[in-house]
N, C-alpha and C positions, 0 to 999 in steps of 0.2 A: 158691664160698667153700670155702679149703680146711679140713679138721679144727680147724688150730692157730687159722684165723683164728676162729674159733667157741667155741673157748673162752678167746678175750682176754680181759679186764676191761674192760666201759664203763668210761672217769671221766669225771666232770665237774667242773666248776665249782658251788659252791653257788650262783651266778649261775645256770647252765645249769640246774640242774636245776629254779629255782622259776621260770625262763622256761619251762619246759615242761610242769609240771605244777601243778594247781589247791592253795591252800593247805590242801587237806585229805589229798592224795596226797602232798605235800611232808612233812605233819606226821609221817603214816604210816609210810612208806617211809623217809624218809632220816634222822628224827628218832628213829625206832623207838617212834612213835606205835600208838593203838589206838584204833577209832574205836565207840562206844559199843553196846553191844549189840544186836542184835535191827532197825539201822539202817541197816546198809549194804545198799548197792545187788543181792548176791548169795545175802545171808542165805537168802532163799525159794524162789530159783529154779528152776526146772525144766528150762531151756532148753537143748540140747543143743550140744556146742559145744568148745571147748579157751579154758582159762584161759590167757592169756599174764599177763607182767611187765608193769605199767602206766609203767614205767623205761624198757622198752628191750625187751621184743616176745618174749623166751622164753618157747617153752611150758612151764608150771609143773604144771596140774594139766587132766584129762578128764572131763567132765560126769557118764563111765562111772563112776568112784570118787568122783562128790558124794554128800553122804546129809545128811540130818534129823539132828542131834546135840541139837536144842534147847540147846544152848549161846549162840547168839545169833549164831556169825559162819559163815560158810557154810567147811564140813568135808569132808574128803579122806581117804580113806585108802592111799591113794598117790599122789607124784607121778609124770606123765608118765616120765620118765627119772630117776633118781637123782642125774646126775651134774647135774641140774638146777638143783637144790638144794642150800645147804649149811646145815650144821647149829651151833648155836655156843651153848653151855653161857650162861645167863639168870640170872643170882643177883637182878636188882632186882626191888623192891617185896617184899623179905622173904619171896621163893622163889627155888626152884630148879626153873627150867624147860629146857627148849631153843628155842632161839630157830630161823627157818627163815626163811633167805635165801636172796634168789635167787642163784645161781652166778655169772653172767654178769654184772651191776652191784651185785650186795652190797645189793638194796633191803631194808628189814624187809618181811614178809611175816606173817608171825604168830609161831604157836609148835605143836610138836607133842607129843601125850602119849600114854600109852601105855592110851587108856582105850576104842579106838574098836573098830569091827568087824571079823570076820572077813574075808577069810584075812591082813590085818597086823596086826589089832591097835592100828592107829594113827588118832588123828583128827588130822591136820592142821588149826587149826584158822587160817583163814586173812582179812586183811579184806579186803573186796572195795574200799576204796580203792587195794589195792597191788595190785588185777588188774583186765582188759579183757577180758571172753567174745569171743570170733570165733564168731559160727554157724557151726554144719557147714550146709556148701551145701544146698540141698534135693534137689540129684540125689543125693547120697549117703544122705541119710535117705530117699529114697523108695526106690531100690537095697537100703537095708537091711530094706523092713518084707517 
């Protein structure tokens, strides 16, 4: 795959997309839904691994920069690559946030603020409907301890 084909745009169809994902990933992601507190599937986890796009399989964020925000949705303080990500200015619900999408098919993903830990400063605060953990292999965690 070369560069350019990599950073194309998925589209889809709004057909396509709720053939492929369950109506809580659909609400999330394409509706720029939020799915309720302290509920979602990644909130707690531990599990070592790389977030991809529950859309379309971009790595978004590394298990290395998950952390405990007690916010309710499972928190990043940076994503994988930058160019991963894009960012787009949130006015609804009578604030002003940043919203954080993914690059490569535009799903909602959360929102990021400027309140989280060192060394960015940022908690990506993100729902675990709009992601898919991949485990890291276990030859590679055992290689690493």
């Amino acid at each position: 795959m070369s560069e350019n084909d990599k950073n194309e745009k998925i589209e889809k169809s709004d057909r396509e997309w709720r053939k492929q994902l369950t109506d809580e990933q659909y609400y999330v992601t394409r509706e720029k839904g939020t799915e309720p507190p302290f509920t979602g599937e990644y909130e707690s986890t531990d599990k070592e691994g790389t977030y991809v796009c529950v859309c379309c399989g971009q790595p978004l964020f590394s298990s290395d920069t998950k952390y405990h925000s007690g916010s309710g949705w499972p928190s990043y303080w940076q994503p994988i690559a930058a160019e991963n990500v894009e960012m787009k200015t949130d006015n609804s619900h009578g604030m002003r946030r940043t919203e954080v999408l993914c690059s490569q098919c535009e799903s909602h993903l959360g929102h990021v603020f400027e309140d989280g830990p060192k060394p960015t400063g940022l908690r990506y605060c993100i729902n675990s409907a709009s992601l898919k953990l991949v485990d890291k292999p276990e030859k590679e965690s055992a290689a690493s301890e």
